[in-house]
N, C-alpha and C positions, 0 to 999 in steps of 0.2 A: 545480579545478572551480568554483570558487564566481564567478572571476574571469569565464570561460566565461557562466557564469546569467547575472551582470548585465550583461555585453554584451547578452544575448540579448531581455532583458527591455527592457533601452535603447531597442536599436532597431525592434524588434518590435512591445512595450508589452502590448494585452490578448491578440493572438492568441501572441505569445512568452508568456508565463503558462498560454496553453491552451494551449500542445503542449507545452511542460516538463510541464506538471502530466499530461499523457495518456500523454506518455514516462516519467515516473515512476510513474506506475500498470501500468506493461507491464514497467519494467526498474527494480528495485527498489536499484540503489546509485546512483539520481540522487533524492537527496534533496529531500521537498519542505520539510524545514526548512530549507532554504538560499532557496530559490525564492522561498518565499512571503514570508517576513521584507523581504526585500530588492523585494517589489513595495509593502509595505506602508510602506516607505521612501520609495520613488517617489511616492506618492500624499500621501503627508506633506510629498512636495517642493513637490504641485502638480502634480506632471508624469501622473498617474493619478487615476480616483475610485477613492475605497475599497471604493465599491461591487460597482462594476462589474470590481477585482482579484478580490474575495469571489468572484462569479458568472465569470469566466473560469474562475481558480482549482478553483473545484467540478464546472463542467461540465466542462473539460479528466481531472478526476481521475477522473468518474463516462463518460465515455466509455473513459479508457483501461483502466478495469477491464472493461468487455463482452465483450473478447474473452478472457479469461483463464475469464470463467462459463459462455458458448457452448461452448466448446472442450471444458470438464469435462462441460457436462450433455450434451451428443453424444457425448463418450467414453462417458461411462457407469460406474457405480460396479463392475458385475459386468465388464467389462475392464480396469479398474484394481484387482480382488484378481485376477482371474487375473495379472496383470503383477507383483505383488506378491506372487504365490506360486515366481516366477519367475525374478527379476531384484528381490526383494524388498532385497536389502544398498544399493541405488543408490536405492530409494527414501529406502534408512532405518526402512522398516515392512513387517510381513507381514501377510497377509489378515486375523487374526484382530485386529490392531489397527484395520486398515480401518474393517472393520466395528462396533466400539467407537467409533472416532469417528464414525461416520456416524450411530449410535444418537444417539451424544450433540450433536453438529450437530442433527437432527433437533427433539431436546428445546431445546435452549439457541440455535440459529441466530438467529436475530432479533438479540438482545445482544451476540454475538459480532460478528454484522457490525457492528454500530453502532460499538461500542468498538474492536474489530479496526482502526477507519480511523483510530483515532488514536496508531499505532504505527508506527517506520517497517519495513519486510521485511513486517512482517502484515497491512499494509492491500492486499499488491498480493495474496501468496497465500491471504487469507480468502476471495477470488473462486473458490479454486478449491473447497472443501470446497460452496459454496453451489452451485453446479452440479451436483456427483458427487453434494447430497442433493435436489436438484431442486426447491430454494425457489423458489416463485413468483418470474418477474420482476418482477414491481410492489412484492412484498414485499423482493426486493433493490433495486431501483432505492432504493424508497423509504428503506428504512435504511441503507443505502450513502450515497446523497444526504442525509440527516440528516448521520452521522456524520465525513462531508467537508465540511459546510457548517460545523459544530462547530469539526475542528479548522483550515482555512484561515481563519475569523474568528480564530481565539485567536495565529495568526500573524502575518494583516494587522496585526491591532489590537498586536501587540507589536514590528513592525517601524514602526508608524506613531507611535506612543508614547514610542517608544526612538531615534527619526531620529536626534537628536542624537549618539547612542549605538553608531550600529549596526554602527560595527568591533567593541565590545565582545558584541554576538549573536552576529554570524558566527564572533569568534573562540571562544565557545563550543561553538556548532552545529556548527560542522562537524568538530572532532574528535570530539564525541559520536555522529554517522552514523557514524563509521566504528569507533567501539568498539562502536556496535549490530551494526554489519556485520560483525566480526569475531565477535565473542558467538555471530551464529548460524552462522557460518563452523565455530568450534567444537563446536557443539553436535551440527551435522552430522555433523562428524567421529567425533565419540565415538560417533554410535549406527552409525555406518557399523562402525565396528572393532566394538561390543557387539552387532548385528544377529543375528538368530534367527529361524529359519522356523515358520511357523504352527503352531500344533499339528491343524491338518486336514491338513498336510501330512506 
């Protein structure tokens, strides 16, 4: 995969950065630790501004999350517990947890998105809790966009840092996406087998 990104960033340059980073906010096992280190490389070549990595980088990330918030807050929270009362094992929850996180989304949303974008699997599906509780768009936008601005500087700035270096990121990074991706791979699994229908049910 990794081999893939830096072609793409090559030839591409800021608009390859903005659709990696949009495709990685839609599809969550195209890591943007790999992406971004490796544009922050390029720009430390010369071949990029670091600036202007930072601002592809975020916009790309803060466009590919939109449709993931649309799509929930037109669903609607009350079609996703009936779906959940239903077809609850394939979610992994039942209605009455639903609605526990929705309680608690409501209280804590803001923080959650913020910090939420600096994890990889969390930052594409924190979009969706933010819709099904009906955060304001300008309150996601804006904390979404913080918390993307956060972490693709703390990657520019370590792929641009570490140039000299940066077989030794990559070969960090990218086995650790996919012990992430597996983690939640698992976790899936367990509650899919431990699953239990509401007690309104």
């Amino acid at each position: 995969m990794s081999g893939w990104i830096t072609e793409v960033i090559t030839q591409a340059g800021y608009l390859g950065i903005f659709l990696l980073m949009l495709l990685e906010s839609i599809f969550p096992p195209i890591p943007s630790e790999l992406i971004i280190p490796f544009a922050g490389f390029s720009a430390a070549q010369g071949n990029l501004n670091v600036f202007g990595v930072i601002l592809a980088a975020t916009v790309g990330s803060l466009v590919g999350a939109a449709p993931w918030y649309i799509v929930a807050r037109l669903f609607g929270l009350e079609r996703v517990r009936w779906l959940a009362d239903r077809f609850g094992r394939w979610f992994t929850l039942n209605a009455d947890e639903i609605d526990t996180a929705a309680r608690w989304f409501t209280r804590w949303g803001k923080p959650i998105v913020l910090f939420g974008r600096l994890f990889p699997i969390i930052r594409t599906l924190i979009s969706v809790p933010s819709g099904l509780a009906k955060m304001p768009a300008l309150t996601f936008i804006g904390f979404s966009a913080l918390g993307m601005l956060i972490w693709n500087t703390v990657l520019v700035m370590a792929g641009f840092v570490l140039h000299q270096h940066y077989h030794l990121v990559e070969a960090w990074l990218d086995p650790l996406t996919y012990i992430v991706l597996g983690a939640v791979v698992a976790v899936y699994l367990y509650r899919l087998v431990t699953w239990r229908p509401s007690k309104a049910r």
